[in-house]
VOLUM-977571 format. One line per field, with one value per atom (N, C-alpha, C): x, y, z; residue number from 1; atom name; residue in three letters. Coordinates in steps of 0.2 Angstrom, whole numbers, plus 5000, padded with zeros to 4 digits. Last residue first. Example, Ala and Ser with C-alpha at 12.3 -4.5 7.8 and 13.67 -1.06 7.14 Angstrom:
! residues 2
u c(5064_5068_5064_5066_5062_5066)
v c(4989_4995_5000_4972_4978_4984)
w c(5035_5036_5039_5039_5039_5039)
pos c(2_2_2_1_1_1)
site c(N_CA_C_N_CA_C)
code c(SER_SER_SER_ALA_ALA_ALA)
***
This chain:
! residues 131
u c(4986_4986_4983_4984_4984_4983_4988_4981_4977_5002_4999_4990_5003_5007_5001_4990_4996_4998_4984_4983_4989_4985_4986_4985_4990_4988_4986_4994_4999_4996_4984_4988_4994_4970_4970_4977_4976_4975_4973_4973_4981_4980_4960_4964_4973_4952_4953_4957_4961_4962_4961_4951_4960_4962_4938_4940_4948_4939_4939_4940_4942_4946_4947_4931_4936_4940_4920_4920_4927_4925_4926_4924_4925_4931_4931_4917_4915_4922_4923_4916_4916_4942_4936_4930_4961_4953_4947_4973_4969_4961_4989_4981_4977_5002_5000_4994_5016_5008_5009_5029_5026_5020_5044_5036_5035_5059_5057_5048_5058_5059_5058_5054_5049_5051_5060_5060_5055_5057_5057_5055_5065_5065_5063_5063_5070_5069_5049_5050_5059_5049_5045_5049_5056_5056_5057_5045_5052_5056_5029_5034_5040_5020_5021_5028_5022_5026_5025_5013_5018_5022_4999_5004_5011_5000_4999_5004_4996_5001_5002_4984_4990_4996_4976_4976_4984_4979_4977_4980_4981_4973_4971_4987_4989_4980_5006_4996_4997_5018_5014_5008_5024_5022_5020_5026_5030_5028_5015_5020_5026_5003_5003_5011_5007_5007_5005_5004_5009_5010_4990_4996_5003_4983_4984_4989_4988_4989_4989_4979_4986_4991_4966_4969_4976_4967_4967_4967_4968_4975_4973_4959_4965_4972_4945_4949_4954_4931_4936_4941_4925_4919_4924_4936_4928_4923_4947_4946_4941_4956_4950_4951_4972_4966_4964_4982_4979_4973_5002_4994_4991_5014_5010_5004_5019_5015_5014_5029_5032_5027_5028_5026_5027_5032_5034_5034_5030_5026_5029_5032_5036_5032_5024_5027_5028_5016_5013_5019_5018_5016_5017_5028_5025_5023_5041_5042_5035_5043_5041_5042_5054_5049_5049_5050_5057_5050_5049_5047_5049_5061_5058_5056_5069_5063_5061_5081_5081_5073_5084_5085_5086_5062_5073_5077_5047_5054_5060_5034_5041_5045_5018_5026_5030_5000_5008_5015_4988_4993_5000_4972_4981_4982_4957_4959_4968_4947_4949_4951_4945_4942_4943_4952_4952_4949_4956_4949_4947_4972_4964_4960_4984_4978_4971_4996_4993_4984_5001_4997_4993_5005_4999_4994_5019_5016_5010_5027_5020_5018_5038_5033_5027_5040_5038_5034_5039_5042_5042_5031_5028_5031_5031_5036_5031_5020_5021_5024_5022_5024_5023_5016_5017_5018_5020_5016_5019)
v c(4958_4959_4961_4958_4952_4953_4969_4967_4961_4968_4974_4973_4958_4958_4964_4951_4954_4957_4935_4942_4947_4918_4923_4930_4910_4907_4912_4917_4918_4914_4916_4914_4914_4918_4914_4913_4930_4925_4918_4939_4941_4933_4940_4936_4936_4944_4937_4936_4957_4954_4948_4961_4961_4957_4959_4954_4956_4972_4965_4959_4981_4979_4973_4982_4981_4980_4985_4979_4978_4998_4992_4987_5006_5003_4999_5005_5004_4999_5011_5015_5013_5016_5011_5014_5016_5021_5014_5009_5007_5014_5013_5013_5009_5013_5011_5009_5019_5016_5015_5014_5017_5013_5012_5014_5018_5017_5012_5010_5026_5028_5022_5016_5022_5027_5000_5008_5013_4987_4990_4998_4982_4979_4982_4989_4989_4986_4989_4996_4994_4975_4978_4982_4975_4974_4974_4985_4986_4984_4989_4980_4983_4999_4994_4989_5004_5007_5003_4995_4995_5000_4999_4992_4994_5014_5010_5004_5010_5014_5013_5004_4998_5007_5014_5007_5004_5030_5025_5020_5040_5041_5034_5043_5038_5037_5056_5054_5046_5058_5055_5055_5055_5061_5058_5046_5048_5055_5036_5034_5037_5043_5039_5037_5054_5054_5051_5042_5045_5049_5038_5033_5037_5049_5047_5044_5052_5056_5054_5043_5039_5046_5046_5039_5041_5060_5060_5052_5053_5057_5058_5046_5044_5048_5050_5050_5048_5042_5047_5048_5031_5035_5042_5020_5019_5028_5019_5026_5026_5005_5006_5013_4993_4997_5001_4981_4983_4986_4979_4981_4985_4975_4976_4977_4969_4973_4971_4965_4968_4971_4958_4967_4968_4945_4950_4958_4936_4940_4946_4920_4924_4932_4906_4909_4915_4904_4901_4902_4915_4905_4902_4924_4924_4916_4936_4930_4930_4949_4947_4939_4960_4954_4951_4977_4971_4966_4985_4984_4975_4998_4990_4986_5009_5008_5003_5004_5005_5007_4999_5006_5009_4994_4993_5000_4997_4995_4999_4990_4991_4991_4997_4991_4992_4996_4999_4993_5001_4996_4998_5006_5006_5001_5011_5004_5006_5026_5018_5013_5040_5035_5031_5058_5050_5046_5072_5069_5062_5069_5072_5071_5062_5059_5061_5069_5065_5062_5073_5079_5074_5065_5065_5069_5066_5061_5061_5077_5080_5074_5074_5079_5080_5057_5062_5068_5045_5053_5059_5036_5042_5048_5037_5035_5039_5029_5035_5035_5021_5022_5027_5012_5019_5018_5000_5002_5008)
w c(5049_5056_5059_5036_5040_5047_5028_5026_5033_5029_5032_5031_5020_5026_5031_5010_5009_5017_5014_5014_5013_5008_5013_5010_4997_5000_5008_4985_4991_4997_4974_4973_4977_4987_4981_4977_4992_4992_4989_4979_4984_4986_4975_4971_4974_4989_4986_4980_4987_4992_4992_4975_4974_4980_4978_4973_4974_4988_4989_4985_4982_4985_4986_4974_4969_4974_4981_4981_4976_4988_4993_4988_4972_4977_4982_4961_4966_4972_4949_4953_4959_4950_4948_4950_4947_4947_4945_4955_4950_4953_4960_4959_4953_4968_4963_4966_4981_4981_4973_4993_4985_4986_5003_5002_4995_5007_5001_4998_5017_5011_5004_5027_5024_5017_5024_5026_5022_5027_5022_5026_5038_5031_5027_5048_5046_5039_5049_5046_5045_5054_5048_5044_5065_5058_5054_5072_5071_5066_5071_5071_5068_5071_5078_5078_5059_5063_5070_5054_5048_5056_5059_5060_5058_5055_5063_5064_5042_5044_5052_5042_5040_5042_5047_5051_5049_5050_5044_5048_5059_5055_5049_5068_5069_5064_5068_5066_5068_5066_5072_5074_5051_5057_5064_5044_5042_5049_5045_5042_5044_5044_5050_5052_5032_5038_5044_5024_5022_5030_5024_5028_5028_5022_5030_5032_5008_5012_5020_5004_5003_5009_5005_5011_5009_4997_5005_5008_4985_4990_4996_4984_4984_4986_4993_4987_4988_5000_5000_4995_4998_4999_5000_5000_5004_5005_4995_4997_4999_5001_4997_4999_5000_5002_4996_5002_4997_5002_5008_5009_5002_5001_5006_5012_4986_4989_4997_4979_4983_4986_4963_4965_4973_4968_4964_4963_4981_4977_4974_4979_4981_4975_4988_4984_4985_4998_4994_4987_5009_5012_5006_5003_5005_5006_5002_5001_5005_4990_4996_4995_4979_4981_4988_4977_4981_4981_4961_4967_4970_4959_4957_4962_4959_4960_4957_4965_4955_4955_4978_4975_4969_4978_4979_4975_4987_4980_4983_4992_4995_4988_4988_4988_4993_4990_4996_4994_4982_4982_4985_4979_4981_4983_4972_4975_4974_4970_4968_4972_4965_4969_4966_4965_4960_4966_4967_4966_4963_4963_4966_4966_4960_4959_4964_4955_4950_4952_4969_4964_4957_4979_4977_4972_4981_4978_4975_4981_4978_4977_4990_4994_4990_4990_4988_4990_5001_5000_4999_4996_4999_5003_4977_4984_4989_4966_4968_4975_4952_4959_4959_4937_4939_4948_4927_4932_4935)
pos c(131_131_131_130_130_130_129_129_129_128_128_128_127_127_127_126_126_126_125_125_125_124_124_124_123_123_123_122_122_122_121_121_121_120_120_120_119_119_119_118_118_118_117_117_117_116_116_116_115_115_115_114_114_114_113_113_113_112_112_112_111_111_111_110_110_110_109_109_109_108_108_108_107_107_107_106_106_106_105_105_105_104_104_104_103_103_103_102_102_102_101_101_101_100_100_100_99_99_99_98_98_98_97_97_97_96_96_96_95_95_95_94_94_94_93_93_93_92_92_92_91_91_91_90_90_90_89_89_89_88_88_88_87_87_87_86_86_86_85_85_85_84_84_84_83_83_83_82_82_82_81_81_81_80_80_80_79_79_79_78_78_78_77_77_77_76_76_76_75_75_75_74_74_74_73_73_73_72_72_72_71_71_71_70_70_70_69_69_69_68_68_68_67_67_67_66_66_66_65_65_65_64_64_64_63_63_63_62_62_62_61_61_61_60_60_60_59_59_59_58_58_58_57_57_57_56_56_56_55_55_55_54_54_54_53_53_53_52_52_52_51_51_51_50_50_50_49_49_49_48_48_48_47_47_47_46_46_46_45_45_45_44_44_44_43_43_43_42_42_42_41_41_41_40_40_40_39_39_39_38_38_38_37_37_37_36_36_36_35_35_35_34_34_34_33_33_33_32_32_32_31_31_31_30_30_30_29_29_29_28_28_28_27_27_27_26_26_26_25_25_25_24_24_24_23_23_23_22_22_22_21_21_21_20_20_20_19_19_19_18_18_18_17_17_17_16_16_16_15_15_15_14_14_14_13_13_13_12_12_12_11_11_11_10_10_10_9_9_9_8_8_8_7_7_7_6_6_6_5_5_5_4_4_4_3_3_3_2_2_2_1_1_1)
site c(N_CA_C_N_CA_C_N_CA_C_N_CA_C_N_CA_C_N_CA_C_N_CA_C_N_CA_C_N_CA_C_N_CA_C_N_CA_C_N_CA_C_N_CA_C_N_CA_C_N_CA_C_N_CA_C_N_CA_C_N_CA_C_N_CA_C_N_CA_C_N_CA_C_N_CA_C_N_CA_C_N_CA_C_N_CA_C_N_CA_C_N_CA_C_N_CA_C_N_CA_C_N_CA_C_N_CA_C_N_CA_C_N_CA_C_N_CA_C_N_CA_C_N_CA_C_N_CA_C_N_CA_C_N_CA_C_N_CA_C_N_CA_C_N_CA_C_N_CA_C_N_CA_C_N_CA_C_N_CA_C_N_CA_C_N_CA_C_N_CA_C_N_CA_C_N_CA_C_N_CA_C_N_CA_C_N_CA_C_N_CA_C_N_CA_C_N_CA_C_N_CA_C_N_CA_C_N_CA_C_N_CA_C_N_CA_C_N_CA_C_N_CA_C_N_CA_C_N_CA_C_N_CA_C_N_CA_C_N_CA_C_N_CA_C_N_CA_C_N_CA_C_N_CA_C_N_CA_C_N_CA_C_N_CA_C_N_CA_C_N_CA_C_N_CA_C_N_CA_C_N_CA_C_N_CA_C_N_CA_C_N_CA_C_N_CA_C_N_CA_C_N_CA_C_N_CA_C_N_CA_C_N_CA_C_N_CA_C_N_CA_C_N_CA_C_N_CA_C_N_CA_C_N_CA_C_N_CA_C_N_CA_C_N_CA_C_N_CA_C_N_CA_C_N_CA_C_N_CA_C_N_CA_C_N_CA_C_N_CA_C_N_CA_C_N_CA_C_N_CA_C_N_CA_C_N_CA_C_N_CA_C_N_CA_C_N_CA_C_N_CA_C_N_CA_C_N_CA_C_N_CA_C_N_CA_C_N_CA_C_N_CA_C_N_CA_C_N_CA_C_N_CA_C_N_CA_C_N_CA_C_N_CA_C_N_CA_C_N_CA_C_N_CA_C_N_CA_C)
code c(UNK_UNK_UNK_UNK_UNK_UNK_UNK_UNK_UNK_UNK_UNK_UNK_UNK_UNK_UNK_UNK_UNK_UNK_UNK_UNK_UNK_UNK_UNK_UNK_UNK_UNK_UNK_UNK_UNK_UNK_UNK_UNK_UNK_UNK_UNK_UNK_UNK_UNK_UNK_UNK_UNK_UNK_UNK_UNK_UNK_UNK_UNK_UNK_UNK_UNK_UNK_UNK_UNK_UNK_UNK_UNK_UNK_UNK_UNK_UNK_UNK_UNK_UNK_UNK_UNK_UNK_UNK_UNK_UNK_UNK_UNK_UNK_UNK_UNK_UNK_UNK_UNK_UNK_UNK_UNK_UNK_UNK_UNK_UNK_UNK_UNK_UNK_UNK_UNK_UNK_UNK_UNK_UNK_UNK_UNK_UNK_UNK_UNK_UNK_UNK_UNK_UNK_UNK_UNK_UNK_UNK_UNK_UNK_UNK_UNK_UNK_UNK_UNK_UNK_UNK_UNK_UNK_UNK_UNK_UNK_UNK_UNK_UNK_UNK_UNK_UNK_UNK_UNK_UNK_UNK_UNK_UNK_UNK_UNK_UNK_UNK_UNK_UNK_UNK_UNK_UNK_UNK_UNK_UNK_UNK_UNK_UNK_UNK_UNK_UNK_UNK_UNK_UNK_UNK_UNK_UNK_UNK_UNK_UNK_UNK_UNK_UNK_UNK_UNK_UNK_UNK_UNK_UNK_UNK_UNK_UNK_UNK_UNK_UNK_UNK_UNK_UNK_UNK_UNK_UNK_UNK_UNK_UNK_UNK_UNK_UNK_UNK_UNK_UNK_UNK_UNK_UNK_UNK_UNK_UNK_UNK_UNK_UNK_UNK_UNK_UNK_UNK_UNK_UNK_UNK_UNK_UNK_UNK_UNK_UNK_UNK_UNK_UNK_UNK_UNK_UNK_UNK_UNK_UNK_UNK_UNK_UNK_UNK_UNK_UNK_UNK_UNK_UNK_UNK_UNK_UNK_UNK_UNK_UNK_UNK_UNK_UNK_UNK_UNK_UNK_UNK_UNK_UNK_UNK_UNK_UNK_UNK_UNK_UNK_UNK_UNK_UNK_UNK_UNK_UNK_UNK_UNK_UNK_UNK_UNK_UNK_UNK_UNK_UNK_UNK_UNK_UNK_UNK_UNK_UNK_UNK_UNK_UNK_UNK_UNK_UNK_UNK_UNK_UNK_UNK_UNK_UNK_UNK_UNK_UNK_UNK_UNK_UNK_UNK_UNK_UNK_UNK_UNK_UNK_UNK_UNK_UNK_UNK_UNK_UNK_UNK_UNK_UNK_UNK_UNK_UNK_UNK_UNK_UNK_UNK_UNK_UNK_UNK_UNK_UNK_UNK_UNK_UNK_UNK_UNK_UNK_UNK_UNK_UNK_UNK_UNK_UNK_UNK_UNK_UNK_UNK_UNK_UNK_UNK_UNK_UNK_UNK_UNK_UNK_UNK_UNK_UNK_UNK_UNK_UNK_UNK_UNK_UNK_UNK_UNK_UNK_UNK_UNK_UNK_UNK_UNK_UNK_UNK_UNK_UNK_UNK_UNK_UNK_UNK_UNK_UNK_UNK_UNK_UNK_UNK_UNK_UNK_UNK_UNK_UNK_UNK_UNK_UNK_UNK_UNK_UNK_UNK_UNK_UNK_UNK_UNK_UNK_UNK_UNK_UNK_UNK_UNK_UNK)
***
């Protein structure tokens, strides 16, 4: 699977005009994405929130969070939470953030089968999905 860090100053040149569904890791310093521990078992990909481009592209959402994240925008919701909880961001620092996509037609309902099947095997909603 392909990352893209939100560091990265050109994370988003791979995916212009793309409409689909992300996926927010946390990966380790081998870029491998850090397993979560979650109600149900221990979630491997490391994902933190699963969202939709609902009608916008994939660089411009993944571009909100990266500046909710990283500037003092407040334009993406799980970007917001993700900077409210001190924790959080000690445990998984901004430099450790990565997205992965899936391109699809119909992104709010591809979310949503992703978010039911999040739950469905962690018995809950990915971290940033929850609050």
């Amino acid at each position: 699977m392909k990352y893209l860090r939100i560091t990265d100053q050109a994370f988003h040149d791979d995916i212009q005009g793309r409409q689909g569904i992300y996926f927010l890791h946390s990966l380790d310093e081998y870029g491998k994405p850090k397993p979560t521990q979650r109600l149900l078992g221990t979630d491997e990909e490391g994902i933190l929130y699963i969202g939709t481009t609902k009608g916008r592209t994939l660089s411009e959402r993944l571009a909100d969070f990266r500046k909710t994240v990283l500037k003092k925008s407040e334009s993406h919701i799980a970007g917001r939470k993700y900077k409210q909880i001190p924790i959080l961001m000690k445990n998984y620092p901004d430099s450790s953030l990565a997205f992965s996509f899936i391109e699809c037609e119909d992104p709010p309902a591809r979310e949503s089968d992703a978010i039911r099947e999040y739950i469905n095997r962690f018995g809950e909603k990915p971290p940033l999905n929850s609050m």
